[in-house]
C-alpha positions in Angstrom: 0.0 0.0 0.0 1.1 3.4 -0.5 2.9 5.1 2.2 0.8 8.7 1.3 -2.8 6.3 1.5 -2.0 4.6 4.6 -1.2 8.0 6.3 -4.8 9.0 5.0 -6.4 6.0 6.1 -4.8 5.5 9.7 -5.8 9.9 10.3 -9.1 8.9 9.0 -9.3 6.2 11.7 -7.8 7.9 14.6 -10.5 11.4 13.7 -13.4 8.4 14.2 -12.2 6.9 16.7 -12.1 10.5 18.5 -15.7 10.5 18.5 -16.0 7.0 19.8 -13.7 8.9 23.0 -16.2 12.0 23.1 -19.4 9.7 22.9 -18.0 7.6 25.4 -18.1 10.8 28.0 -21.9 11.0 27.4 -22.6 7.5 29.0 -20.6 7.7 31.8 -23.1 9.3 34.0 -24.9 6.0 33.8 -22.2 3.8 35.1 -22.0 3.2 38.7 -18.5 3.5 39.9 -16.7 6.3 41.8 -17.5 9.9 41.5 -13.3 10.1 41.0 -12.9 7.7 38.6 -15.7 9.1 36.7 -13.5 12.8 36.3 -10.2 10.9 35.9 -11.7 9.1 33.5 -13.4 11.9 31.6 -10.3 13.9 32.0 -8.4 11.4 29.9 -11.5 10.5 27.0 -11.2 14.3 26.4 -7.5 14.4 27.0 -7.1 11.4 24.6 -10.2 12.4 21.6 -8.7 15.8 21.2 -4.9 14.4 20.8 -6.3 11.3 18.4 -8.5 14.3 16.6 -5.2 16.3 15.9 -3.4 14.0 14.8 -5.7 12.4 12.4 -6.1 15.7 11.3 -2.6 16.6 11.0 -2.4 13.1 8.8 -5.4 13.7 6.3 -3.4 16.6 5.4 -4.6 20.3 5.2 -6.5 20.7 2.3 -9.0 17.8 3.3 -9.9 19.2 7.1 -10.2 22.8 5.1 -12.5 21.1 2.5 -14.5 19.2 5.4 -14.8 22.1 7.7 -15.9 24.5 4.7 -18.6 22.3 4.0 -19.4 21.4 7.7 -19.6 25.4 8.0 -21.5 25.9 5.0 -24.8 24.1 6.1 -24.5 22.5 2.3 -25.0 19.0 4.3 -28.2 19.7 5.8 -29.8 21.9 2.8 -29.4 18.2 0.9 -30.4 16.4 3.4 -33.5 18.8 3.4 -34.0 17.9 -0.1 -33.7 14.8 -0.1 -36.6 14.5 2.8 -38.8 16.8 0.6 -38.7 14.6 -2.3 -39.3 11.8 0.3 -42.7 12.5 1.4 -43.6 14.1 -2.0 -43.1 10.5 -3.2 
């Protein structure tokens, strides 16, 4: 495999699994343990999404995250989405 695609694909991994870290945060409340090892352990999901996020980032290269955050910004996402939900129930 090429060393530029695997760089791609392992930055594409490591931005997902940075979600998984954030999402993670959202069911701890519902766990019973600790009240400390609840913060310790959100303290290091955050620590650990946001260092896995840049770096993925950093591999994917600038031009993609500037192409993904223009159209995240741009609402151009949901506006199809729209669309595509019109045509939907017009069905």
């Amino acid at each position: 495999m090429d060393k530029k695609k695997l760089k791609f694909r392992l930055g594409i991994i490591l931005i997902s699994v940075s979600v998984a870290f954030f999402l993670i945060i959202f069911a701890l409340p519902f766990i019973s343990m600790n009240l400390k090892v609840k913060v310790a352990l959100t303290t290091t999901l955050v620590i650990v999404g946001e260092v896995s996020f840049w770096v993925g980032t950093l591999l994917i290269g600038k031009e993609v995250y500037q192409k993904f955050m223009a159209k995240l910004k741009s609402g151009e996402w949901l506006e199809k989405k729209k669309k595509e939900d019109n045509n939907q129930l017009t069905d």
